[in-house]
C-alpha positions, 0 to 999 in steps of 0.5 A: 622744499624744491625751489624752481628757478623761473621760467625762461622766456624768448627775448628775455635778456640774459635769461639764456644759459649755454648747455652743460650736456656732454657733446661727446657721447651725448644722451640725445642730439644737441641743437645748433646754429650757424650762419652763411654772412654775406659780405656787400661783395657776396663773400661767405664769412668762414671759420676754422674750427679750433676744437673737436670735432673736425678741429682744423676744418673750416665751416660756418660760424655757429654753435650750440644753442643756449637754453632759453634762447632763441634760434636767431639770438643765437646764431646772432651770437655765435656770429659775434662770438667766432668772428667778431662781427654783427649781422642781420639775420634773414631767414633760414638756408637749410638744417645739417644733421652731422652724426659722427659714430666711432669704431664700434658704431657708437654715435659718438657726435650728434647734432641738430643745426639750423642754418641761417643766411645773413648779412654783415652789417659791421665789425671787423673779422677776427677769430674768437670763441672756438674759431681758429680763424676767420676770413671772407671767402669768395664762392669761387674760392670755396673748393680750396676750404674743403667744405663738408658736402652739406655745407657746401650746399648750405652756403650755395642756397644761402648765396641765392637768398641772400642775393634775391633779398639784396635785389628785392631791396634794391 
């Protein structure tokens, strides 16, 4: 007799269980999330990754998708879990489709993410999870971190939204 778990649903807490597919060589593109937090000094919150692919490079905090979870759960999480810090998620800055093959031409990294803009609403930085290290980025530092392309412009549009929110607010 099959017995099937039950169903999953969006907002059910710990209804969520991280992905057990393999990244490397993957079956089908694995979906993630990231997110552009803005400090109230407009500083980009930035992690350097700790494990591969591009271990040693900095980027957005993010992370694959947990099953059962929802998009802004999850870059919530991630946030919480690379850098030690809550934010307030709002809304989406871009998607980044990073496909990596090897030599042969084989697709040896692919992956679908979602990219959010955010604001920090408290918690002091620290590296944790897969993050080698973390720290507040002024946007005209941001040549120095050598952003992928694509996450560069993600952190440039993300910034704007972000600032047009924070002026809407005020």
């Amino acid at each position: 007799m099959d017995v099937k778990p039950p169903p999953i649903t969006a907002g059910d807490s710990g209804g969520t269980q991280p992905v057990t597919a393999r990244r490397r060589y993957p079956e089908a593109p694995l979906v993630g999330v990231a997110a552009a937090v803005f400090n109230a000094a407009g500083e980009v919150l930035l992690a350097q990754r700790s494990r591969p692919p591009r271990a040693g490079s900095w980027g957005l905090p993010g992370g694959l998708l947990d099953l059962g979870e929802t998009l802004e759960d999850g870059a919530r999480r991630e946030v919480s879990e690379e850098c030690g810090v809550e934010v307030a998620i709002g809304g989406i800055a871009g998607v980044f489709e990073p496909i990596t093959r090897d030599e042969e031409g084989r697709v040896e990294y692919h992956y679908v993410v979602i990219d959010y803009w955010a604001t920090w609403t408290g918690g002091t930085p620290r590296a944790g999870d897969d993050a080698a290290d973390v720290r507040w980025v002024a946007l005209a530092d941001l040549p120095a971190y050598a952003l992928l392309p694509d996450s560069y412009a993600v952190v440039q549009r993300a910034h704007e939204l972000w600032r047009q929110s924070a002026q809407g607010a005020a």
